[in-house]
C-alpha positions in Angstrom: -87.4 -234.0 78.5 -84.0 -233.6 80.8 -85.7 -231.6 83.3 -89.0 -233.8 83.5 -86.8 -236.8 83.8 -85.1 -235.5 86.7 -88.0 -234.3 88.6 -89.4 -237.9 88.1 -86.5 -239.2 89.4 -86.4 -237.1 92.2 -90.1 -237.8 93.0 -89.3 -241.7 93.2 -86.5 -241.0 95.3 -88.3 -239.1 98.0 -91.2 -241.8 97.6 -93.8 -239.5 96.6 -94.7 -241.7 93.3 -97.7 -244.2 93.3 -96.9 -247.4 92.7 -98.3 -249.3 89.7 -97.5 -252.5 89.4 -98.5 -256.1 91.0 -96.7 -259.3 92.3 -94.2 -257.0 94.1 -92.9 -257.7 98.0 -93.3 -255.1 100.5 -91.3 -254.3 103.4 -92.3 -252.1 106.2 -89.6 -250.6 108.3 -86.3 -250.3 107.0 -83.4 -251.8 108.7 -80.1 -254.1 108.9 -82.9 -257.4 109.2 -84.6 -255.4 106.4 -81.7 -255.1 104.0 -80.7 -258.6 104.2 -83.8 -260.1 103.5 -84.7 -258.1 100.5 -80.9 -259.3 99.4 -82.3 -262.7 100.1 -85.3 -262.3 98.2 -83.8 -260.7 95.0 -80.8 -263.6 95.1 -83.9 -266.0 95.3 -86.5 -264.5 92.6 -83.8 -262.4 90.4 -87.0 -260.5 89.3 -88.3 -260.1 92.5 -89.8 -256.0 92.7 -88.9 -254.7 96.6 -91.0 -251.9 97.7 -90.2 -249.7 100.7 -92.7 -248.4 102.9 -91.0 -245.6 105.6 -90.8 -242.4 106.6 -87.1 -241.8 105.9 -86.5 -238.4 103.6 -85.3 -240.6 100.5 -85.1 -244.2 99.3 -82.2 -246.0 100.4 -81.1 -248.3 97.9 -81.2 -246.9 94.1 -82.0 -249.7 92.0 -84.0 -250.0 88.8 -86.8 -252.8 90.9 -86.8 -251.2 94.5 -89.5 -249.0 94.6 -90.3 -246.4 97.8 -93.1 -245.1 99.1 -92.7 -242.1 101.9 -95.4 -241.9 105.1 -97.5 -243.7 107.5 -98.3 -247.2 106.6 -101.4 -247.3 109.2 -102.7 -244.6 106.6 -105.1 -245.7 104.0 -104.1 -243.5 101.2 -100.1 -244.9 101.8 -101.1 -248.6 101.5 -103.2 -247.3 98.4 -100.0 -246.0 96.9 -98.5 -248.9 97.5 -101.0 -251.0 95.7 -100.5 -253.6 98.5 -103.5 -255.3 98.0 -101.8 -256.9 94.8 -98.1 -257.9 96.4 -97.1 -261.5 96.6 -96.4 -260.4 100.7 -96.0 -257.8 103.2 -93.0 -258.2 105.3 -92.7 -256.1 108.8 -90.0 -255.6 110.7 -88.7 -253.8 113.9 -86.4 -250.7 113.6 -82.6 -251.1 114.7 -82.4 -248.6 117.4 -85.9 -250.2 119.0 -84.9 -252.7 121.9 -88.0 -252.0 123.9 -90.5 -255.3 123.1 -93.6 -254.1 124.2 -92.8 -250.7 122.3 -91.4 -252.5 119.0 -94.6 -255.5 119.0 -96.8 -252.7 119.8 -95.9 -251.0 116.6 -95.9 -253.7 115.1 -99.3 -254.9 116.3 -101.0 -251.5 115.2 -99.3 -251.6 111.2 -100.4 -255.2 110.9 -103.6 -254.8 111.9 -104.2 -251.9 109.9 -103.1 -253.3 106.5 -105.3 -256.4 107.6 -108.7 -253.7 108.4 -107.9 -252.6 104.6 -107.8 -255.8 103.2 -110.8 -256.7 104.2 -112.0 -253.2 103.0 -110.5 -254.4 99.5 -111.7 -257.9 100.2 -108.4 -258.9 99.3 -106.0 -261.8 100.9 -102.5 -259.7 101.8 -100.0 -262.4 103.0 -98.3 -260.8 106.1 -95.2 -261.8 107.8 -94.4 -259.8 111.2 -90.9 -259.8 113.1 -92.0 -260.6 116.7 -89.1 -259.6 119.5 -91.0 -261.5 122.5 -92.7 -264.7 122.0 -95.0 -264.0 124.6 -96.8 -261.8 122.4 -97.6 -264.0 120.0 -101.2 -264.3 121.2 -101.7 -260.7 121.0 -101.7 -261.6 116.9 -104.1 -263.9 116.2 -106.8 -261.3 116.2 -105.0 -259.4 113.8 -105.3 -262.3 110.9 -101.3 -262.6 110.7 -100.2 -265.4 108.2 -96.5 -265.5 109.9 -94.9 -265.0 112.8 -91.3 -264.6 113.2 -89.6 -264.4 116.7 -86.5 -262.5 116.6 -84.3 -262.6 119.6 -85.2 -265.7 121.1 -84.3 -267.6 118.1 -80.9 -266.2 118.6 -81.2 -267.2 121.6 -82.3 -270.8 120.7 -79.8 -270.9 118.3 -76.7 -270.1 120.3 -78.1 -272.9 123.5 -78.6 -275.8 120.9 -75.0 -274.7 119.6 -73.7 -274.7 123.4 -74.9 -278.8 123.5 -74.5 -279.7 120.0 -71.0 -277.9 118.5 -70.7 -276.2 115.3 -74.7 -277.3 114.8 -75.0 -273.5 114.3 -73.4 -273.6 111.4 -75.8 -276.2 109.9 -79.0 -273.4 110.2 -76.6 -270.8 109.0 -75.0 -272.5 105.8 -79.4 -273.5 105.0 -80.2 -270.0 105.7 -77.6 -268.3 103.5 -77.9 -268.2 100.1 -74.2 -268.6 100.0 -74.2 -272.6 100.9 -75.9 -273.1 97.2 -79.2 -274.7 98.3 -82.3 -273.7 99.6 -85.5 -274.5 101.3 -88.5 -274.6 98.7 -92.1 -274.7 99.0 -93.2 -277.4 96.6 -97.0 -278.4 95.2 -98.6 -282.1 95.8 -97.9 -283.5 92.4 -100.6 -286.3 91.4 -98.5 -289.2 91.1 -97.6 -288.8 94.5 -100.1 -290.6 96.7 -98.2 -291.6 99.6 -94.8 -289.3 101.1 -92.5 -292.3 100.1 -93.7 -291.6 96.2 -92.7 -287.7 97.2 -89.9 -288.4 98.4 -88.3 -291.0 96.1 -89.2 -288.8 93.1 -87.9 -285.8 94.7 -85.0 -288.0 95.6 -83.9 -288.7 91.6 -84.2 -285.5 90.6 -81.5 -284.2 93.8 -84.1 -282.6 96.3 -84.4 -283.7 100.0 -88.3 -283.8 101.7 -87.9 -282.8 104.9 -91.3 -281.5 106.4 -95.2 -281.5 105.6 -95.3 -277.6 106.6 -93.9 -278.1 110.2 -94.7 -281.6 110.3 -90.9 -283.1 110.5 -91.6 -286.8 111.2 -92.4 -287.9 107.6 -89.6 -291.0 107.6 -92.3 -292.3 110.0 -95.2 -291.8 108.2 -93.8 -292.7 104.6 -96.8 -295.3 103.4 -99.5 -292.7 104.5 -101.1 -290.6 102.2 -100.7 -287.1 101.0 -103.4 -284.7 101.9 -104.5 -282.3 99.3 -103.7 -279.2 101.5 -100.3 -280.8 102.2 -97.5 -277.8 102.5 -93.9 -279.8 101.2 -90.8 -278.3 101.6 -87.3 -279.4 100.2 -83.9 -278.9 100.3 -82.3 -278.4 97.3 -80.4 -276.1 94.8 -81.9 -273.2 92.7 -81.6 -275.3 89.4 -82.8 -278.7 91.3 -86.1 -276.6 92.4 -86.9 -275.5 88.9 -86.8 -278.9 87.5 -89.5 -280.0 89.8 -92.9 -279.8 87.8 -95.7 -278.5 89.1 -98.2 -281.0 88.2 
């Protein structure tokens, strides 16, 4: 029983196990960017499963819900060991050492649009989310069936000129971003009573959560006496504790 514990364990930690479970979040490239958002992701969902996707010789973080998988995610029989046709979403990011653009999207291009060619194999929805490092690029996506986009340098960039104008505002994106500040940004769903934004946002108001956008529709103080659509996408600012109070219904 000792020894076939150990060559399981072993197994895992070289990533040559198949992974079994569903609901789990997959990352794609390991790296600093990487690291910190599977942090976020456990801090936010405490039991959030993390699987790795890369080709390094052995998993990198030893931990009872972070699960690796070792090889070539633009091969069909790793994404079938990751069993990523049943994660909540796929995350991909850029390696450290890559400062290239064209190289790094490139890459990034081909691994995206293979997981979405086998979801449509599995006719299956994967949510992807893809680290972009030139905005320009962006275009280059759409064919590829990409849910998210997220430009990496030049929204340092951004960042640090709005911080040039307005002082310290820096801190304001930092402190929402961090799990450290003690709120968070939240996806909430349409509740029934709430026919026009004004009913949202009073409601979500008493119970200690700010409305701020309509997915990236930010003028809602303008538009409070309109109504909700159905496929409206809220998002609030609020703690952990305030967010689970808020029903769903």
């Amino acid at each position: 029983m000792v020894g076939s514990f150990g060559i399981f364990r072993n197994l895992r930690k070289s990533g040559k196990l198949r992974f079994k479970g569903e609901g789990h979040y997959v990352i794609i490239g390991w790296s600093n960017k990487a690291q910190h958002s599977m942090n976020e992701i456990k801090e936010m969902d405490d039991k959030a499963k993390i699987l790795l996707i890369d080709t390094l010789p052995e998993s990198p973080v030893d931990h009872e819900r972070f699960y690796y998988i070792n090889g070539d995610v633009t091969d069909k029989t790793i994404l079938e060991r990751a069993n990523i046709q049943q994660a909540k979403a796929v995350l991909i990011f850029t390696s450290d050492n890559e400062f290239d653009p064209i190289t790094a999207d490139g890459k990034s291009l081909i691994t995206v649009s293979a997981i979405e060619n086998y979801a449509i194999e599995k006719d299956k929805d994967i949510y992807t989310i893809v680290e972009v490092l030139k905005e320009k690029h962006v275009p280059n996506f759409k064919h590829a069936n990409v849910d998210e986009l997220v430009i990496s340098g030049e929204a340092l960039s951004n960042l640090m000129a709005k911080t040039a104008i307005h002082k310290e505002s820096s801190r304001l994106i930092i402190n929402l971003l961090s799990r450290k500040s003690g709120v968070d940004l939240w996806k909430v769903k349409k509740r029934e009573i709430w026919k026009t934004y004004n009913d949202a946002l009073e409601d979500l108001k008493n119970l200690g959560a700010n409305l701020i956008s309509d997915g990236t529709d930010f003028n809602l103080l303008s538009k409070l006496e309109e109504p909700i659509p159905d496929e409206a996408e809220l998002y609030v600012i609020c703690n952990k504790e305030t967010y689970l109070q808020i029903p769903e219904t």
